[in-house]
C-alpha positions in Angstrom: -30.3 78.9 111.4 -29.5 75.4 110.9 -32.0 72.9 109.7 -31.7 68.9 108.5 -31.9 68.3 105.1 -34.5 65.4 104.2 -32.5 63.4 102.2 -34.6 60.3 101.3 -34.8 58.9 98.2 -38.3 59.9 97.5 -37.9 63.8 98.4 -34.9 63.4 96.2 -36.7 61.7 93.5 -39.3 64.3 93.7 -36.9 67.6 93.3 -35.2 66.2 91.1 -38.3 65.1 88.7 -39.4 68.4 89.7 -36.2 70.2 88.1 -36.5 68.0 85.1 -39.8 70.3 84.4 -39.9 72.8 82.1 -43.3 74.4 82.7 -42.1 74.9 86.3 -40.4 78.8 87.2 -37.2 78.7 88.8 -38.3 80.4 91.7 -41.5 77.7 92.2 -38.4 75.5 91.9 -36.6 76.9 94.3 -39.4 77.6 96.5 -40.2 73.7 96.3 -36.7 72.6 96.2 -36.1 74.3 99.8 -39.7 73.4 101.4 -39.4 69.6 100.0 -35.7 69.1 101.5 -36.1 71.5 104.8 -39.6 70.8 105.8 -42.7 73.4 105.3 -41.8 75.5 109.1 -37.7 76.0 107.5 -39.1 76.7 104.5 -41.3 79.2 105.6 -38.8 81.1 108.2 -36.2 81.0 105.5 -38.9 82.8 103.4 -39.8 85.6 105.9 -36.4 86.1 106.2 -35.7 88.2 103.6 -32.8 87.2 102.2 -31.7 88.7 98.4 -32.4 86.4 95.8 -28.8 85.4 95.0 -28.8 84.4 98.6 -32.6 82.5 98.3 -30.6 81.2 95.5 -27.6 79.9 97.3 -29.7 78.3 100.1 -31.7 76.2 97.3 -28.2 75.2 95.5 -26.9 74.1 99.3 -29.7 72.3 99.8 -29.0 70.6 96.4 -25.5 70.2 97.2 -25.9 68.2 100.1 -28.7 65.7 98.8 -26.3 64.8 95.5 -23.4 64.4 97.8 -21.0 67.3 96.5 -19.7 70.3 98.0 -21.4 73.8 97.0 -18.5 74.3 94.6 -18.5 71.0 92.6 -22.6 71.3 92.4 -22.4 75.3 91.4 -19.9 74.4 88.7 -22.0 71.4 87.6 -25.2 73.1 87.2 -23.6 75.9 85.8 -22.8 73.6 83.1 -26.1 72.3 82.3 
């Protein structure tokens, strides 16, 4: 599978502002995080997919990698943090 990330400024502004939420699950998060940056057909082939959700997890914190310009390693570490 490989799939363009949407990386304008307003589907950035919008995960992030979406993150920033509280009252939002982590998994509606993540959910949002993948279909916002991948497009609705990704997000819904990486959902039928099946995968584990550590590995659900590790798409979403790619994804989030690659729109704040870090590897998967320095974001990980940096969220991780938070």
């Amino acid at each position: 599978m490989n799939y363009k990330v949407d990386e304008r400024k307003n589907t950035v502004f919008k995960i992030m502002e979406m993150w920033e939420n509280d009252e939002v699950s982590e998994l509606k998060k993540l959910d949002k995080t993948i279909e916002l940056a991948l497009g609705k057909e990704a997000y819904k082939e990486i959902d039928e997919a099946g995968f584990s959700i550590n590995d659900y997890k590790t798409v979403a914190m790619a994804v989030m990698a690659i729109i704040s310009g870090q590897s998967i390693e320095e974001f990980e570490s940096r969220f991780h943090e938070q």
